[in-house]
N, C-alpha and C positions, 0 to 999 in steps of 0.2 A: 374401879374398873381398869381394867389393861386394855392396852390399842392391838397389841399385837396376838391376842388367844389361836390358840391351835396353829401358829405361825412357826413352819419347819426355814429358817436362813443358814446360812453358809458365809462367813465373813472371814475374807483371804485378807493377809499381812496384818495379821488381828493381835499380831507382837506389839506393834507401832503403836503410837496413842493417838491416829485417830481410829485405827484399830481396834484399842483395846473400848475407846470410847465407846464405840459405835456398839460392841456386843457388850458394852453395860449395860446401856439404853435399853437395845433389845431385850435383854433377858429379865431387866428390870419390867417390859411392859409384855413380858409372857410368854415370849421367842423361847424355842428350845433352838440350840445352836451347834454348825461344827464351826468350828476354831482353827484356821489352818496358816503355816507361816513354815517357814524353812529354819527358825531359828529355834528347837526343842525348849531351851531352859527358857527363852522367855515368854514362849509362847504358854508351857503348864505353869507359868507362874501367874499369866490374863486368867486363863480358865481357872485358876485356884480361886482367884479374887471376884472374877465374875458369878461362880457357881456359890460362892458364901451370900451375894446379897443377888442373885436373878429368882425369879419365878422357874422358870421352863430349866429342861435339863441342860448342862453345857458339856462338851466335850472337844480333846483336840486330835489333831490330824496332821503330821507332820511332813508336807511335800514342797517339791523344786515345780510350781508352778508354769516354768518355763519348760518341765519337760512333760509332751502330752499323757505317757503313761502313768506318770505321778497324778495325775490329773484326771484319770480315768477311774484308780484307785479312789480317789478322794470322792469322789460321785457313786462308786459303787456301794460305798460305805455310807452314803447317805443315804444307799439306797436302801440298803441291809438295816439300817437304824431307825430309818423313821417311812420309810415308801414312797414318798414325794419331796419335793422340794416346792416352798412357795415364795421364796427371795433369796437370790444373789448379791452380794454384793463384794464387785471387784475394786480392793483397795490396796494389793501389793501393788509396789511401786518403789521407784530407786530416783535417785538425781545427783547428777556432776554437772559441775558450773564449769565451763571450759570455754575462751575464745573459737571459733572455727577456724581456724588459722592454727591453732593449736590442738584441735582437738584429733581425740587416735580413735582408728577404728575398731578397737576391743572396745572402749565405752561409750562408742557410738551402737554398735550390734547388742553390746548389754545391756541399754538405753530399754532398747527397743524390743529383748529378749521377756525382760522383767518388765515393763510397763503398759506393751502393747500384744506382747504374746500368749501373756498368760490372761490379757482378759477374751480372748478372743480364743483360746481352748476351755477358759472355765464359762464364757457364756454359750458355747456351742453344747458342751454339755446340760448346760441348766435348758437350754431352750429345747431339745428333745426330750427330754422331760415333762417343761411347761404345754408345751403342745399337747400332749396326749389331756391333760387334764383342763386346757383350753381357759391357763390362769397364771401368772406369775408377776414377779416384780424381778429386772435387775436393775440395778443401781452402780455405774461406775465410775471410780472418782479420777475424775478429771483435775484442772485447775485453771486459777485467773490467768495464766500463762500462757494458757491453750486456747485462748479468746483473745490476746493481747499479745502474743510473743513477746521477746524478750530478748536483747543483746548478753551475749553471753551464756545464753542459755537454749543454743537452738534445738540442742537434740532432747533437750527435757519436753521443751514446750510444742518440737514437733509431735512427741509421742503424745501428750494429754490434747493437741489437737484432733491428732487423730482419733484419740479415743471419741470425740464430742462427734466426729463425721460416723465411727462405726456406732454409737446410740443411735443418731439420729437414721442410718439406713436401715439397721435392726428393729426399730421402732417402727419402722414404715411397713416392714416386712411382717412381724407378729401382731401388730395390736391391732389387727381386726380380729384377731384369735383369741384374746385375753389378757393379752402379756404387756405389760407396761415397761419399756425401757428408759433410762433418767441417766443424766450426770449428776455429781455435784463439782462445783470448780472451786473451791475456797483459795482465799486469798494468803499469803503466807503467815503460817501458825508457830508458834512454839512447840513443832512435832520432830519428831526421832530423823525422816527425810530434810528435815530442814536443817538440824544440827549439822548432817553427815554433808548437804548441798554448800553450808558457810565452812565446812571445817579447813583449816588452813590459814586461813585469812581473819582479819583483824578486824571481825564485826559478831555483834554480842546480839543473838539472836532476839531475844526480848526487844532488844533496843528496836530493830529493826520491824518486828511486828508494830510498836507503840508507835513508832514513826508511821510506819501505813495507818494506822486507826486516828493518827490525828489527821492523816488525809482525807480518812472516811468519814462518812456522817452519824457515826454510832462513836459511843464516849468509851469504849473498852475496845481491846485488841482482840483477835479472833482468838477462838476457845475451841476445842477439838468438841465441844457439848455443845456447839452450834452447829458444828457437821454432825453430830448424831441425830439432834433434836431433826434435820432434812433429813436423815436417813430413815427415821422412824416415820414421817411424815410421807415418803414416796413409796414405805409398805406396807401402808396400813389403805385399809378402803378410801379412807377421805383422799385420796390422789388418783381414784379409780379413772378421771379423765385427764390427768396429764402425762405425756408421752412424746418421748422423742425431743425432751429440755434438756437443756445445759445450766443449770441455776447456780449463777456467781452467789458464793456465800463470804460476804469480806466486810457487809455494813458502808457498801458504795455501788454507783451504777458502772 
């Protein structure tokens, strides 16, 4: 049996690996899917590889999440393909490591363009939607960051904070209506954001995830298939009474 049957999702920056993770998972447990990222060749290259081993149909969708009528598009097309939507899940995202002292205002507003802008045009669209059928799931991924800030890291970690304060008032707001809203915050992975966040400087990504996992109380380092495995867990029924969490995924408190 599959967790997710008759499950219409929408998984943005779905190029990325925790991206591309998360609509394995999904299609793997029945999800029919859009696919949507800004980046064409690596985006049909997920959907190739997802639609050879998922159940449900996969398709992609190639928009600038940061700009609303890209994003109106992308929704209308969900809406022409399948008639509803029954999960969201916001996981484009960017990161620059920058002192404040140093930091400039083009990737300070970009921070904030791509991290916090696009989830708060693709969940206005998914919730007028959800409302009408008085059901949904969004799911936006946040990080340990955004619960702990971070030296160095202020404008990443203000935006994933933010993200966990608009769950949490969106959650307040729909789920007496049906609608389940969730973070996930994972702790730093060996993903494509992560590369781009160290690039420059003189540290070997792996190294630094195995380093946090000998801090944490779990014997392996985080897995982009432990954010799926909570992503497929907060859209399927068995999550029907949590709303409005931010759930640190890192194998620590």
């Amino acid at each position: 049996m599959t967790r997710l049957p008759d499950t219409v999702a929408v998984v943005t920056g779905a190029a990325g690996v925790f991206g591309s993770a998360i609509a394995a998972r999904f299609a793997a447990e029945g999800a029919s899917l859009v696919l949507t990222d800004i980046d064409e060749d690596r985006l049909n290259t997920v959907v190739k590889n997802v639609d050879e081993h998922g159940v449900g149909t996969v398709s992609a969708f190639v928009a600038d999440l940061t700009a609303p009528a890209d994003v109106s598009r992308l929704f209308d097309y969900v809406d022409e393909q399948f008639g509803r939507l029954d999960t969201l899940i916001n996981n484009a995202g960017c990161a620059i490591r920058s002192p404040l002292a140093f930091h400039n205002d083009a990737d300070w507003h970009r921070m904030f363009r791509v991290n916090l802008d696009s989830v708060f045009y693709c969940s206005r669209q998914a919730v007028q939607r959800m409302l009408q059928r008085r059901r949904g799931r969004i799911i936006n991924m946040s990080s340990a960051l955004g619960l702990t800030g971070g030296a160095e890291e202020v404008a990443y970690a203000t935006t994933k904070a933010a993200i966990i304060g608009f769950t949490r008032s969106v959650a307040q707001e729909v789920g007496r209506r049906g609608i389940c809203v969730n973070a996930i915050c994972p702790t730093l992975a060996d993903s494509g954001v992560s590369r781009t966040y160290f690039e420059g400087l003189d540290v070997e990504i792996r190294a630094v995830a195995q380093y946090l996992a000998r801090r944490a109380s779990m014997p392996k380092p985080i897995d982009p298939a432990d954010v799926a495995d909570v992503a497929v867990f907060l859209s399927s029924s068995e999550s029907g009474y949590i709303n409005g969490q931010a759930l640190l995924v890192g194998g620590t408190g």
